[in-house]
C-alpha positions in Angstrom: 37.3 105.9 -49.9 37.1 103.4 -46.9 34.8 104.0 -44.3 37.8 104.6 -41.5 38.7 107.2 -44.3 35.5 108.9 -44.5 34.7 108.5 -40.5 38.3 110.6 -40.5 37.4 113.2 -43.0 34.2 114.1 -40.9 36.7 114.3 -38.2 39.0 116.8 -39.5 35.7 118.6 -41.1 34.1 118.9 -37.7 38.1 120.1 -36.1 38.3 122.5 -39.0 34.9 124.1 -38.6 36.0 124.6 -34.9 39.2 125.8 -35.0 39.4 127.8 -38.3 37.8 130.6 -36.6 41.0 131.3 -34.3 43.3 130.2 -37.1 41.9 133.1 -39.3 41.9 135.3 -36.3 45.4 135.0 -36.0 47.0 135.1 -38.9 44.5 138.0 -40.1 46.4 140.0 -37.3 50.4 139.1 -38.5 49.4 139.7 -42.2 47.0 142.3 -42.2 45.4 140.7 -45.0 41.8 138.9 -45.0 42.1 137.0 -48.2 45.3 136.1 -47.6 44.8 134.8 -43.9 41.8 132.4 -45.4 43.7 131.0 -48.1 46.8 130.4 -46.0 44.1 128.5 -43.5 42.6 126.5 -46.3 45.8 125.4 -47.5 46.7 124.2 -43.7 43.4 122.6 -43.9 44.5 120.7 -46.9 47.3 119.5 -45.7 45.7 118.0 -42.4 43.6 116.3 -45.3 46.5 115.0 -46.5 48.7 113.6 -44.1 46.3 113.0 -41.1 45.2 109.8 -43.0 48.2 108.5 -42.8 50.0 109.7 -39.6 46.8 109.6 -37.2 45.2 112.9 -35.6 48.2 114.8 -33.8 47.3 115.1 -29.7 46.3 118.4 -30.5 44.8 118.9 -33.7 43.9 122.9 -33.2 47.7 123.8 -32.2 48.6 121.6 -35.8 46.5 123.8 -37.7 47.3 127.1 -36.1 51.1 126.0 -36.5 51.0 124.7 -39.9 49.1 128.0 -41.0 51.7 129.8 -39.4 54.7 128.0 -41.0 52.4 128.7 -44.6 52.4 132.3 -43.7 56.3 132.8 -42.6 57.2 130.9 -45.9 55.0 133.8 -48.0 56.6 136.5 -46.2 60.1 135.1 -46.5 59.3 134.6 -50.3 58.1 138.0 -51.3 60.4 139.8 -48.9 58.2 141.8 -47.5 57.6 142.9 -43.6 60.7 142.2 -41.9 58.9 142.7 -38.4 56.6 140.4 -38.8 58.6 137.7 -40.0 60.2 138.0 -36.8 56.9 138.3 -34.9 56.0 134.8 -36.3 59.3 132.7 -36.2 59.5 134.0 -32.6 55.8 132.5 -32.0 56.5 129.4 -33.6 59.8 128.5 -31.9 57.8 129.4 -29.1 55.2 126.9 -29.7 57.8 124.4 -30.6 59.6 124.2 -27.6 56.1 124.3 -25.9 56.8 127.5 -24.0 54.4 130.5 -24.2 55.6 133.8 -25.7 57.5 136.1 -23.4 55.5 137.3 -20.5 56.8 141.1 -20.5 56.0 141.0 -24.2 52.5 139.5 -24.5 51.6 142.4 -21.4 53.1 145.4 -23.1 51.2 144.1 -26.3 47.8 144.2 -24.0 48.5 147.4 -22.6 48.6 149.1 -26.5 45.4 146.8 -27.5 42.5 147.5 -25.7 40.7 144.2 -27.0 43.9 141.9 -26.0 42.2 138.5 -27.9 42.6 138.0 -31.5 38.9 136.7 -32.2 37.6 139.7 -30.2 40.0 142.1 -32.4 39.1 140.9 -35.3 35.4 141.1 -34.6 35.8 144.9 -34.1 38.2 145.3 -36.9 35.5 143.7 -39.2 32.4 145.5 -37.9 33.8 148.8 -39.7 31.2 151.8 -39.6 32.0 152.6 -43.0 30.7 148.9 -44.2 27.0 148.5 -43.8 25.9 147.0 -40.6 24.3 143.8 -42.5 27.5 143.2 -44.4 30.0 143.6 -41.5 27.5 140.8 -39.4 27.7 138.2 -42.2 31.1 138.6 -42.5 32.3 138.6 -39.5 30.0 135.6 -38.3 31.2 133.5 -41.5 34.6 133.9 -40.4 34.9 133.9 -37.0 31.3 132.5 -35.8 32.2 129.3 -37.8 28.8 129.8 -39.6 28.3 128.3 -43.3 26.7 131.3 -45.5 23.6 128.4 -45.1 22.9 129.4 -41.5 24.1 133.1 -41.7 20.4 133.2 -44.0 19.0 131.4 -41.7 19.4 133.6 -38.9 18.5 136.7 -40.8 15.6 134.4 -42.3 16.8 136.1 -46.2 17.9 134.0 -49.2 21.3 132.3 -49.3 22.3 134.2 -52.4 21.8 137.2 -50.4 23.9 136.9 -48.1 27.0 135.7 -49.9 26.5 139.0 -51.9 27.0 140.8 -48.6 29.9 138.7 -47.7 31.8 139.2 -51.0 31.5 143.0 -51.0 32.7 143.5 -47.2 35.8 141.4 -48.1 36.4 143.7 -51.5 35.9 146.9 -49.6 38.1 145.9 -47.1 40.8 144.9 -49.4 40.1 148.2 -51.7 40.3 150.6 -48.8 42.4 148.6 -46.6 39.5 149.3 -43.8 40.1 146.3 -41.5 43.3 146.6 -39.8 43.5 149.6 -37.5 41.8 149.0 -34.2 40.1 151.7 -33.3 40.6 153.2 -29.4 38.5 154.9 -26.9 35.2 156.4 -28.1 35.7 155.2 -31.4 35.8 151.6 -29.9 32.5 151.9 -28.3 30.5 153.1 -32.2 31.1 149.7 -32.8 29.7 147.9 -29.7 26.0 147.3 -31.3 27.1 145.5 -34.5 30.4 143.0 -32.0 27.1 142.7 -29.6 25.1 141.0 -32.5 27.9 138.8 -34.0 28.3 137.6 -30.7 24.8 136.8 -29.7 24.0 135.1 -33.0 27.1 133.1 -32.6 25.7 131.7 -29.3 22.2 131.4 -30.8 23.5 128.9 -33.3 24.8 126.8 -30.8 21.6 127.4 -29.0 19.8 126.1 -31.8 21.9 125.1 -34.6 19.7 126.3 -37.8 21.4 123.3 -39.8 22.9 119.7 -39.1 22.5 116.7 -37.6 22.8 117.9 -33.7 19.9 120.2 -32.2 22.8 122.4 -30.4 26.4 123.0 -31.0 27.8 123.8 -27.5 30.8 124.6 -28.6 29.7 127.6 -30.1 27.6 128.7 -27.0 31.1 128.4 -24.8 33.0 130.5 -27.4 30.2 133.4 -27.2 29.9 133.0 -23.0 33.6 133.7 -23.6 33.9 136.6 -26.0 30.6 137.9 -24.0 32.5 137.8 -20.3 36.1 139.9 -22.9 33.9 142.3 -23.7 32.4 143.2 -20.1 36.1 143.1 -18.8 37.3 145.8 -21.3 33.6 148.0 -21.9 32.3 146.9 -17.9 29.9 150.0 -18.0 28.1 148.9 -21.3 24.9 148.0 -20.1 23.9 145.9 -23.3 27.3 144.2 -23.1 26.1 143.2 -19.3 22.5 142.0 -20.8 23.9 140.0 -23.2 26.2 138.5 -21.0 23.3 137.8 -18.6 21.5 136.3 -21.7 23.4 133.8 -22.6 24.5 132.6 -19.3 21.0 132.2 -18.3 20.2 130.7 -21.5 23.4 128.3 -21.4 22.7 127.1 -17.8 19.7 125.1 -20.0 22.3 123.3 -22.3 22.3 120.1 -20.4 18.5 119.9 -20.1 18.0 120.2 -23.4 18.8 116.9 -24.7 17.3 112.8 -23.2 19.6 110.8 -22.7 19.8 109.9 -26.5 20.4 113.3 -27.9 16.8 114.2 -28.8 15.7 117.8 -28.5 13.6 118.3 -25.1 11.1 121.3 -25.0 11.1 123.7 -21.7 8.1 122.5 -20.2 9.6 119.5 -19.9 12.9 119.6 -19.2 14.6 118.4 -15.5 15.1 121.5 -13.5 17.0 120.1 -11.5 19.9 119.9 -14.5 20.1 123.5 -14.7 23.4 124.9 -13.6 23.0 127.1 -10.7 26.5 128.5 -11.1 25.5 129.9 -14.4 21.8 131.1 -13.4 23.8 133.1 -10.6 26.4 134.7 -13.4 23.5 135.8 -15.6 21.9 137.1 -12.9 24.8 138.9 -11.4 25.3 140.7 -15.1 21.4 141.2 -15.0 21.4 143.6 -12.2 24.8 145.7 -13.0 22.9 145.9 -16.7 19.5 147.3 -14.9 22.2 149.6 -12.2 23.8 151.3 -15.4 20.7 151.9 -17.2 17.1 153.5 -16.5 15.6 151.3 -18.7 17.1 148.1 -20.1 18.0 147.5 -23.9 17.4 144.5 -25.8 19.3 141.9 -25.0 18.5 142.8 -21.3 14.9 142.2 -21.7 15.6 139.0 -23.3 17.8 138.4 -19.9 14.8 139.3 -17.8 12.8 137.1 -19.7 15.0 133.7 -19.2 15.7 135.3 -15.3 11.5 134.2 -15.7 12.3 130.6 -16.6 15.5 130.7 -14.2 13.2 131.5 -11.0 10.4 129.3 -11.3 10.4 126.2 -10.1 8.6 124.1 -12.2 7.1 125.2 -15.7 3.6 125.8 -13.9 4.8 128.1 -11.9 6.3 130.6 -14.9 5.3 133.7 -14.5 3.9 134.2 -17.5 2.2 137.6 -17.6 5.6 139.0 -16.6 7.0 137.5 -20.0 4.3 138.4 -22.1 4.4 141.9 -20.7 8.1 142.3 -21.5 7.9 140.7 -25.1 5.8 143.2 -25.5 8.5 145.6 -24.4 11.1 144.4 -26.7 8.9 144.2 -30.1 8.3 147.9 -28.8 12.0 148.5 -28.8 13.6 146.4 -31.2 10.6 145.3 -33.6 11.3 142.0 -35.3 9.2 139.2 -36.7 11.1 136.5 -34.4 10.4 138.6 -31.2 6.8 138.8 -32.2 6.3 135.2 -32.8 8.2 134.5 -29.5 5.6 137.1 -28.0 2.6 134.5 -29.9 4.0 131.9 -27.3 4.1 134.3 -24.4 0.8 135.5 -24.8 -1.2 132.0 -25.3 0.6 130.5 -22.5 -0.9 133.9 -20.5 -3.9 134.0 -22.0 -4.7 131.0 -23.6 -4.1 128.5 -27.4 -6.9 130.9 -28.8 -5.4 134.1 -27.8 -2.4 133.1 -29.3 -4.3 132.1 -32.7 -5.2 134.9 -33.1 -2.4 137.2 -32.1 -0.4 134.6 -34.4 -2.8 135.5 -37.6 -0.7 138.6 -39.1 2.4 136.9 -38.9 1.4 134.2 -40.9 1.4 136.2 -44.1 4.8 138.3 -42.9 7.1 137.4 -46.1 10.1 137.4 -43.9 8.7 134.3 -42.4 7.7 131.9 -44.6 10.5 129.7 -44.6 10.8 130.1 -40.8 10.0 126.5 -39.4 9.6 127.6 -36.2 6.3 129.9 -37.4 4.1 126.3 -38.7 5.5 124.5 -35.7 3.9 127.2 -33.0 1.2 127.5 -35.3 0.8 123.5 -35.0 0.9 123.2 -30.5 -1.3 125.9 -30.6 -4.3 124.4 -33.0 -3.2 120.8 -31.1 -4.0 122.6 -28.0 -7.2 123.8 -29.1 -8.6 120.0 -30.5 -7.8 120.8 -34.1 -5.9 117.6 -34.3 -5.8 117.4 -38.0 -4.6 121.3 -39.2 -2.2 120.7 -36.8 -0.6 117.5 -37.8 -0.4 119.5 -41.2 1.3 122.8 -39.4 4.0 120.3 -37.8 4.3 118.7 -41.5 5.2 122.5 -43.5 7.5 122.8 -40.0 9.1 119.7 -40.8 9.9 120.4 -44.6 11.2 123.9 -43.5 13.5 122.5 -41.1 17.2 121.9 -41.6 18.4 120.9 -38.4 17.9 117.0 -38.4 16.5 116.4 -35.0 14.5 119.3 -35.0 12.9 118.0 -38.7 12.5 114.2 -36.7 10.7 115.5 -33.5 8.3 118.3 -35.8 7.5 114.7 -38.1 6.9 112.3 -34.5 4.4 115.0 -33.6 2.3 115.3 -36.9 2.3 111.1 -37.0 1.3 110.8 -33.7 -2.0 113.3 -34.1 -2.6 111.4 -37.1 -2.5 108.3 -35.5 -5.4 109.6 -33.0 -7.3 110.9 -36.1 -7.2 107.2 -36.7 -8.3 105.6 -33.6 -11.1 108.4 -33.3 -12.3 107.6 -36.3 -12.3 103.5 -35.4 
């Protein structure tokens, strides 16, 4: 294969993994069939694959896919005979899309008025987070196929084995097709038992692009702009869910960072040190705005509120020495109370030395280092690493960023982790000259 070849194959990879998503989405809804909607977007992958190559990438590679998927499912309807209605539904959308004209107005409204969700991602996110499938079944799922996310960085987030998780994936999809669970939307109150498990789907869509788990960039903003936008869906048709609000907040507090995030040659830069100035103000003000209708429907906030309060900490302060950082470490301590996790508690290990101090922190930090579900967390060596740096223990710390480095699989995340350990070795050197 030639390199132009091969640059254009990790083109269409990278279009693929961003579009599929919507492609899925869609044709999930006209067929009614999962297994059959991934398939039929595979094979419109493949054929991208094929004549791409030699044609050039079409002006808009997403509306090629979702097109030729289309085409792939009105031929299998026309060839088994089946579902008159939607044959129609799809020729319709795809004369449509051919004469570049968007489906009739009247139409696409009195469709919105009988579907409460009104966007096929959002659908199919509450369609696939079934009560009757178990709530860590329904997540992976749904975040493999409409999060984007490889079955790789679904185990990652959940911090379980790989093999794991593509169990959990393969019985949702056979329950579904078995019971034919997915495809009525559910209405009203019915709607709302299923807000906790879209709430998490979406938020650990965001937090890959946050932090992508895997690959060669530190963030994949992509993903972070196609949770902001499910997150702002959901407050438009549930505006008096409270968590719906925090997470909302959340992310838009957390996404005002994105462009402070990265130098000027893509590394990863930490909070301390980032340009404040960078933030976007526009986005602090919308996370704040969701903030306080969150804390006005609520006595208390959940969750993903707290986690909002704790970023409005980072939002307000000025520069990193002016964080308030009693207030954070006082509300990590509210949210491990509420929603007890091993992540929240080593997020709480940070909080807590930067209030009280690198020893502190060692020895709140202690525990978790024997907690199973982290061991192959690289983020627990790496914390463990600043804080022994900050404390003169040059050496176990060049060794902590090390066992961060090998647990790493997110490039630049792997490269800045390494840079740190060689450049405390390189001062065990010169002290010892």
């Amino acid at each position: 294969m030639s390199v132009l070849h091969a640059g254009l194959h990790l083109a269409i990879a990278a279009i693929w993994r961003q579009e599929s998503p919507s492609v899925v989405a869609c044709l999930s809804r006209l067929l009614r069939d999962l297994d059959l909607a991934e398939d039929l977007a595979q094979e419109a992958c493949l054929a991208a694959l094929e004549r791409w190559p030699m044609q050039g990438l079409p002006d808009k590679p997403g509306a090629w896919l979702m097109s030729t998927a289309k085409n792939r499912a009105l031929d299998y309807l026309r060839h088994r005979k089946m579902a008159q209605q939607r044959q129609q539904e799809l020729a319709q959308d795809l004369l449509a899309q051919e004469m570049h004209q968007a489906p009739d107005f009247l139409e696409a409204l009195d469709q919105a008025r009988q579907d409460e969700v009104g966007d096929d991602m959002l659908r199919l996110i509450f369609i696939a987070c079934h009560p009757d499938l178990p709530p860590e079944s329904r997540t992976a799922l749904t975040l493999k196929l409409l999060g984007g996310l490889t079955t790789q960085e679904i185990a990652r987030a959940y911090l379980l084995p790989e093999a794991t998780i593509a169990q959990r994936i393969v019985r949702a999809k056979r329950r579904i097709k078995d019971t034919h669970l997915a495809f009525d939307l559910p209405r009203g109150p019915a709607l709302q038992q299923r807000l906790d498990s879209v709430l998490e789907v979406i938020y650990l869509i965001f937090n890959e692009g946050y932090a992508a788990s895997s690959g060669a960039e530190s963030m994949r903003p992509i993903l972070c702009q196609e949770g902001l936008r499910l997150g702002r869906l959901l407050t438009q048709i549930q505006p008096q869910a409270a968590e719906a609000q925090g997470l909302l907040a959340l992310m838009a507090l957390q996404a005002s960072r994105l462009a402070a995030r990265r130098d000027a040659q893509g590394h990863p830069v930490l909070l301390e040190a980032q340009d404040r100035s960078r933030w976007d103000q526009g986005l602090i003000e919308q996370g704040l705005q969701a903030l306080a209708l969150a804390a006005h429907s609520e006595a208390e906030l959940g969750p993903y509120g707290l986690q909002a309060a704790i970023a409005t900490c980072h939002a307000r302060a000025r520069s990193a020495d002016q964080t308030d950082w009693a207030k954070i470490d006082a509300l990590y301590f509210a949210l491990h109370r509420l929603h007890p996790s091993p992540v929240i508690a080593l997020n709480r290990v940070v909080a807590h030395a930067m209030h009280q101090g690198p020893a502190a922190g060692l020895q709140m930090l202690a525990p978790l280092l024997q907690d199973p579900a982290l061991q192959s967390y690289p983020w627990l060596p790496a914390v463990q690493g600043d804080l022994l740096e900050k404390l003169g223990q040059t050496e176990q710390a060049s060794q902590a960023f090390e066992a961060a480095a090998a647990l790493s699989g997110n490039a630049q995340d792997r490269q800045q982790m390494l840079e740190r350990a060689h450049r405390l070795k390189a001062q065990i050197k010169t002290s010892e000259t």
